[in-house]
N, C-alpha and C positions, 0 to 999 in steps of 0.2 A: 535291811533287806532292800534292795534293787527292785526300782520295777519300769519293764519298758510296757510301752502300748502301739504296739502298730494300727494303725487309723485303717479302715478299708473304705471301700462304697459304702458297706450296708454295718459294720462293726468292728468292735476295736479289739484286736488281738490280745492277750494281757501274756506280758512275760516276764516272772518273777524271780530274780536273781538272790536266791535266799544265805548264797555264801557256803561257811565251812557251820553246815546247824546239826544239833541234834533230829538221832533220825526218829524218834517218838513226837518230838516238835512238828517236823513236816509231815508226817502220818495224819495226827491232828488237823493240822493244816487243810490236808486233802479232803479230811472227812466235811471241814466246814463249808470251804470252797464246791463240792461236788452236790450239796445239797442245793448252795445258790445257783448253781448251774442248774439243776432242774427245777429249779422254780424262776429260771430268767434274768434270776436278779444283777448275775456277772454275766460277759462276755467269754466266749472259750478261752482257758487260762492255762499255761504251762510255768510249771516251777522249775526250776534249775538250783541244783544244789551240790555241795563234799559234803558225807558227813563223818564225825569220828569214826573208828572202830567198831562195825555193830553185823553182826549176823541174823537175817530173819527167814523166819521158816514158814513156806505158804502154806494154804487150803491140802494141798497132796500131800497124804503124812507120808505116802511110800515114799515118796522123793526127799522126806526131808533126813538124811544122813550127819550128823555130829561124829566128828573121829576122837572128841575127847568130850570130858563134862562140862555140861554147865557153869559149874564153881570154878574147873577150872580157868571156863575162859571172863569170868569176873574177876578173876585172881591177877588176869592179864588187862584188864581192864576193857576188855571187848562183849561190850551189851548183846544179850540176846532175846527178841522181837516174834513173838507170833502175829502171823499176820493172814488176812484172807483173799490175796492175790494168789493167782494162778503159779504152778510151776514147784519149787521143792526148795533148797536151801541156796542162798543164795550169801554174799557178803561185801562188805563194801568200807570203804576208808578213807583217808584223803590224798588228791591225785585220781580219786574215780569221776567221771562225771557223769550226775542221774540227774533224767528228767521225768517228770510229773504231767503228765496232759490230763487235764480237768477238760473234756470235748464232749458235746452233745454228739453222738454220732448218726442220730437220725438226722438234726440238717445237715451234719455234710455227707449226709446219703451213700454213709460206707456201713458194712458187716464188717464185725469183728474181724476175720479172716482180713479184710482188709485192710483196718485199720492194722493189725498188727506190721500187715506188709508195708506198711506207709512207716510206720517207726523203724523198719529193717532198711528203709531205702535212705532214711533220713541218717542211721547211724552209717551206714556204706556209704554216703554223700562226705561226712564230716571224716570218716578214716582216710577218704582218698585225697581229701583237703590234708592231710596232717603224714602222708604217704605208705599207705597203708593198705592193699588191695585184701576187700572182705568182701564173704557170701555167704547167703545162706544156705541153710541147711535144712531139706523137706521134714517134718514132722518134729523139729528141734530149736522153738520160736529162738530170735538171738544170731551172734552171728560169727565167721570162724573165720580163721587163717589155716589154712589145710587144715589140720585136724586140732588147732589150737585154739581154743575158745576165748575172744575178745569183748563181746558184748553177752550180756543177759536181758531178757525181756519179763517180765513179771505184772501182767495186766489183767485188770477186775472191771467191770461193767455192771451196773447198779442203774435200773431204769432210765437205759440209754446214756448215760454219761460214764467218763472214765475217770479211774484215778490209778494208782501206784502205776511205773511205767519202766522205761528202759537203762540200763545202767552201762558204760562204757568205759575199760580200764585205761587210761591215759598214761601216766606216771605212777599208781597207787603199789604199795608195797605187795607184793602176791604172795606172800608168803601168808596171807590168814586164811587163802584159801585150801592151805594145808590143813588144817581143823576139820574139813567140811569135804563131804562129794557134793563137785558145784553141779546144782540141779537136779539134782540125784542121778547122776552119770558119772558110773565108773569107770576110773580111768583117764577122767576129762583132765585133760593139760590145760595150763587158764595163762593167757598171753596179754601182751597191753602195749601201745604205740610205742612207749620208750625202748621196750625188750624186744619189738622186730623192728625199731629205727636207729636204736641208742643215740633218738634227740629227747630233749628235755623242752616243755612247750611250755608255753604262759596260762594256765589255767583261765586267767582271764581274757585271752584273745581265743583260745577255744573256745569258751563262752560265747563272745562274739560270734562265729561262725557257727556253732548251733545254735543261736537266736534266729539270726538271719536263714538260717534253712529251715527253720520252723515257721518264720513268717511266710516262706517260700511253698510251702504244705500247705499252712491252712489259712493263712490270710483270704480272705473273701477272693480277691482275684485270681488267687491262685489254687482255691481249695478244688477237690476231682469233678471238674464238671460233669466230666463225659460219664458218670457214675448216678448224676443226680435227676439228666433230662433222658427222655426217649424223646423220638420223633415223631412224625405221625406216618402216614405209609410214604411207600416208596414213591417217590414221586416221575411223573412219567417221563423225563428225560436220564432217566435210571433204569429203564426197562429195557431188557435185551434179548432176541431169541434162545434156543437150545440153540447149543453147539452141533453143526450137520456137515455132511457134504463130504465127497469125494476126497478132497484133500486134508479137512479133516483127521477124515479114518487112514487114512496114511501115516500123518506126522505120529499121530497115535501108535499108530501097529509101529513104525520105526520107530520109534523111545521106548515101548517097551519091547519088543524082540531085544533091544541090545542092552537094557532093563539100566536105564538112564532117569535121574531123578531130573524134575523140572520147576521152576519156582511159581507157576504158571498151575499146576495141581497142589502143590505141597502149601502154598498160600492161598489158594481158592481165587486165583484173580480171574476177575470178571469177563478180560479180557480173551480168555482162553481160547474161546470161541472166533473170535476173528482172528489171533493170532493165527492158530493151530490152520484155518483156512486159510492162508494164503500161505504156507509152508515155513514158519516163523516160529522156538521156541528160547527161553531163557533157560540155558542150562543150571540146573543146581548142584555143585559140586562138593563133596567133602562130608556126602551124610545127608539125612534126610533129618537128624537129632541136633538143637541147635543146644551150646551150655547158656543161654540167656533163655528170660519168659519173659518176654514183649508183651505186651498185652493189648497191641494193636494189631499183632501177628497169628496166623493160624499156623505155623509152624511148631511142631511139635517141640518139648524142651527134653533134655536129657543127658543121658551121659554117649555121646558116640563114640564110634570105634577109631581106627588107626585108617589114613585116605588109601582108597583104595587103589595100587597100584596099575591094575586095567584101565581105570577111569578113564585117563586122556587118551588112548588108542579107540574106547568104545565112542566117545564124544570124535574126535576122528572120523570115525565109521558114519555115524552119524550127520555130519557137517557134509562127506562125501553124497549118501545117500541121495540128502535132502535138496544137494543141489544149490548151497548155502552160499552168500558172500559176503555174510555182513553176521559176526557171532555174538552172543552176549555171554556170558559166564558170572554168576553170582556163585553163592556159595552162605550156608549156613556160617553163625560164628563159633570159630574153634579157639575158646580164650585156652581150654586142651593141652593147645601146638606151642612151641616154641617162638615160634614165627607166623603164627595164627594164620596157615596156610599159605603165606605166600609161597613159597615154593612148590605145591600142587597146583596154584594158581600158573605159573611159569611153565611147568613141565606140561598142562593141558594144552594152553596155548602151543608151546613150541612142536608138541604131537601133531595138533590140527595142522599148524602152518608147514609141515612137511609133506602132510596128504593132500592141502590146500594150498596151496603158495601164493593164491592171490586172495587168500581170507583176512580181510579184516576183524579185527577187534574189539569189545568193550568189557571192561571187566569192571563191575558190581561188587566192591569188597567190604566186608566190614570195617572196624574201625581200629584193628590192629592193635587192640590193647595192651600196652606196655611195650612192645616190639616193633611200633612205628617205622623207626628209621632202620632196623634190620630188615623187615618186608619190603620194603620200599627198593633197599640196596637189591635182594635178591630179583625182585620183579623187573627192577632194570632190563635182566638178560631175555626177557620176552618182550620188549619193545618192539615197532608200536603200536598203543594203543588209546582207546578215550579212556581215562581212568573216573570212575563213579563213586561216588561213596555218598547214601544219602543221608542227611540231619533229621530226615521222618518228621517234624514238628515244630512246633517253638519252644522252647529251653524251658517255659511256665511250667510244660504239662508233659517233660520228660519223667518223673516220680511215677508218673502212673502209666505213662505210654512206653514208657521206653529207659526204664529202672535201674539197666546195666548200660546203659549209656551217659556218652558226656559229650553236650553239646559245643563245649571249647575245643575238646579231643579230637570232636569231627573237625571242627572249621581248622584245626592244626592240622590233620590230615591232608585236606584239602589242600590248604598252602604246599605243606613240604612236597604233596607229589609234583605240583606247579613249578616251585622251583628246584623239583630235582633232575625232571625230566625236561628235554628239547622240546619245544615246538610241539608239546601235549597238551590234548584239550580235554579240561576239567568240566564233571558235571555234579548234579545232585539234584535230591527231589524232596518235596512238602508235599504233606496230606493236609488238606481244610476239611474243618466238619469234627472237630475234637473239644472245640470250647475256646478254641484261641481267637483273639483280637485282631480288627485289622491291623493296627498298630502295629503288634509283636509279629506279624507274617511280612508287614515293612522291613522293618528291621532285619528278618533272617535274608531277607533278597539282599540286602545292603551290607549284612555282615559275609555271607556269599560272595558277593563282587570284592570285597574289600581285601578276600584271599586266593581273588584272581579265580576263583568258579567261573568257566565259561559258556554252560549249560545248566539249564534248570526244567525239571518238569511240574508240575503243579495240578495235581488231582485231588478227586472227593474219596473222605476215608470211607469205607463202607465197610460193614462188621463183617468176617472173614468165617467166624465161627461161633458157635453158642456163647462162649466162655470169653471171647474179646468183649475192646470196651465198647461203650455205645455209641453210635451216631447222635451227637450233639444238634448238630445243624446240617442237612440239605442246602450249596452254597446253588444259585444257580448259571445257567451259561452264562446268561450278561455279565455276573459277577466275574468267573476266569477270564474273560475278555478284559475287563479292568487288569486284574491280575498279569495278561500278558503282557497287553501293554507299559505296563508298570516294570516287567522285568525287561521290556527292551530298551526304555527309556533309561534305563541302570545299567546299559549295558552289557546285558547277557547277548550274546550270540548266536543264542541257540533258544526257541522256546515251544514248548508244549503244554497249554496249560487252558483244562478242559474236562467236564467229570470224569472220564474214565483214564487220564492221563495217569500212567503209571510209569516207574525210571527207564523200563526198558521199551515201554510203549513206542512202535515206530521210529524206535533206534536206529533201524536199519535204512533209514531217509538222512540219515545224519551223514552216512557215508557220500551223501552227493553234496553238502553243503560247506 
């Protein structure tokens, strides 16, 4: 049996590479290991294992479904396990790979609910390493390929600490999941890397890569801060009027009479109030329903519709109105689309610049998943403009801020639009006040420059909605001042960085610079 220890600040991670074991052996295992865990005696411990041939049936008898007998699957040589972890029948063989988190979860200051989500993020981190894109599924712990199920999750909690965990088909043969309704879901298709990539992987360098993400989870420096502190009250360079004033109630009455979403209400940003007053809004295009749940976001998550084809003539209307020269355009993410909205993105713009001819620009996009250099092709024919795309964070405390994202995926982004467009200027923004490091907020300025980003904003996170995550830390002025100067000394171009700096914040100054 393998075992690594990643060292932190405060304790040593233990990760135990148990091989191809019997699965009554690791059961045992967990029961002994989960006792020392609450009595102190280990450090949080995860096992990694294959095991033979074995079916086991949890705590929910409704779920648990056998399509043939008992005798006959010892006939077959496939063990079968009752066991008192959540969820209904499940099975597993070699070519699967399961892991085991023995974790007190009162220090790392998550609920269940949570922790679950932190194993969903951890298996969607490792399938998109091995090329694989998974999601989850609300009320259905585990994780799917369209309607084909990849991972199983199967987790018990015993005075705060865990044991039995998440199981992931890699290469294992699927055909034992014909015995069984996997999880007691009829109907469920059961899918695995090999049969939606037809590669074959090294069991033991996937091991490596979920070691390494597990250290990236819960290792001390990297476990969910922003989950574990509050702060104390707001502090008063965070205080701001109600939103008032003649021009106000304008911009207002004009977004809704032409019944315009804006990222500026739909985000709760704080800025609203001074935007809105001086005749300034971030249009939101593509749905007010975004398919990610950010967890530093108040945008709503869900399934939207198809873009609305009035969209760009009413933003038009609008841009006309307001008396505008200077636009911004964001947009929810539509992983949905094809082209994850580029081409709605296109047709807006080229609407406005018809009714507009001297409007400038900025479009706020997501991160184009999987269709990068297809959106990009199409956005071309609405040049030009500043192209945005923000990294929201440092890469630590992407799992919990920002769970459908990839921190490399942006800084690609980023490059490809630089060098695919002339003479365009690249931007992007950080939120401070999540639990990150000055160090790793170095870094992201410097990986930034390195892909020719020539704008950065740099704001305080502040929680959006009930259900976001917490305010870590209150950064204060003098600290963004360090901060700007830091990004011009790197050679940004362009900077903003100040608590209430947000991407779009006084964009419309960027047009004279």
């Amino acid at each position: 049996m393998k075992f690594v220890a990643e060292k932190t600040e405060n304790r040593i991670l233990q990760i135990r590479d148990c091989g191809l074991a019997e699965y009554r052996q690791v059961l045992q295992l967990q029961h002994e290991l989960r006792e020392k865990r609450r009595r102190g005696k280990i450090p949080n411990t995860f096992l990694i294992a294959e095991h033979p041939a074995v079916i086991t049936l949890g705590a929910r008898q409704s779920a648990n479904k056998l399509l043939v007998s008992r005798d006959s699957l010892t006939q077959q040589d496939i063990d079968v396990v009752d066991i008192r972890r959540g969820g209904g029948t499940t099975a597993h063989n070699p070519g699967q790979l399961v892991f085991y988190p023995i974790l007190h979860l009162q220090e790392l200051g998550l609920g269940i609910s949570e922790y679950i989500r932190e194993l969903e993020a951890i298996g969607t981190e490792l399938l998109e390493e091995l090329g694989v894109r998974s999601q989850r599924r609300k009320g259905f712990p585990g994780l799917w390929v369209d309607n084909r199920k990849i991972a199983s999750i199967g987790a018990r909690v015993s005075k705060f600490v865990t044991y039995h965990g998440m199981a992931i088909n890699i290469q294992n043969d699927l055909s034992i999941f014909d015995y069984i309704v996997p999880c007691g879901l009829d109907g469920v298709e059961m899918t695995s890397v090999l049969k939606e990539t037809g590669r074959q992987n090294s069991m033991s360098q996937v091991k490596e890569k979920l070691s390494q993400l597990l250290i990236n989870h819960f290792s001390t420096s990297n476990e969910p801060r922003a989950m574990s502190h509050k702060p104390r009250k707001l502090p008063p360079w965070l205080r701001r009027p109600l939103p008032a004033g003649e021009t106000y109630n304008r911009t207002n009455n004009i977004l809704n009479s032409l019944g315009l979403e804006t990222v500026c209400w739909n985000a709760n940003c704080p800025n609203r109030g001074e935007c809105w007053s001086k005749g300034t809004a971030t249009v939101l295009i593509l749905g007010n329903l975004c398919t990610r749940d950010c967890k530093f976001c108040s945008v709503e998550a869900g399934k939207p519709g198809p873009p609305d084809p009035t969209e760009p003539a009413r933003i038009a209307e609008m841009a006309k109105q307001m008396g505008l020269k200077y636009l911004v355009i964001t947009s929810v993410n539509r992983d949905d689309l094809p082209d994850g909205g580029a081409a709605h993105f296109r047709d807006c713009i080229n609407e406005v610049r018809q009714r507009c001819p001297d409007m400038k620009f900025e479009i706020l996009t997501p991160d184009f998943r999987n269709c990068q250099a297809r959106a990009l092709k199409i956005l071309r024919d609405a040049l030009p403009f500043v192209f945005a795309h923000n990294v929201e964070t440092v890469p630590s405390l992407y799992h919990i801020a920002r769970a459908g994202g990839n921190y490399q995926r942006s800084l690609n982004l980023l490059k490809m639009a630089k060098e695919s467009y002339n003479a365009i200027q690249t931007k992007s923004s950080i939120m401070l006040g999540l639990g990150e490091t000055d160090a790793e907020v170095e870094q992201v300025l410097k990986d930034l420059r390195n892909v020719g980003c020539d704008r950065i904003t740099i704001g305080q996170y502040l929680k959006p909605s009930k259900d976001s995550l917490e305010v870590v830390e209150y950064i204060t002025p003098p600290k963004f001042d360090l901060w700007k100067q830091k990004a011009i000394d790197l050679g940004f171009s362009w900077v903003i960085s100040a608590p209430f700096a947000r991407s779009s914040y006084f964009a419309e100054l960027e047009n004279a610079s």
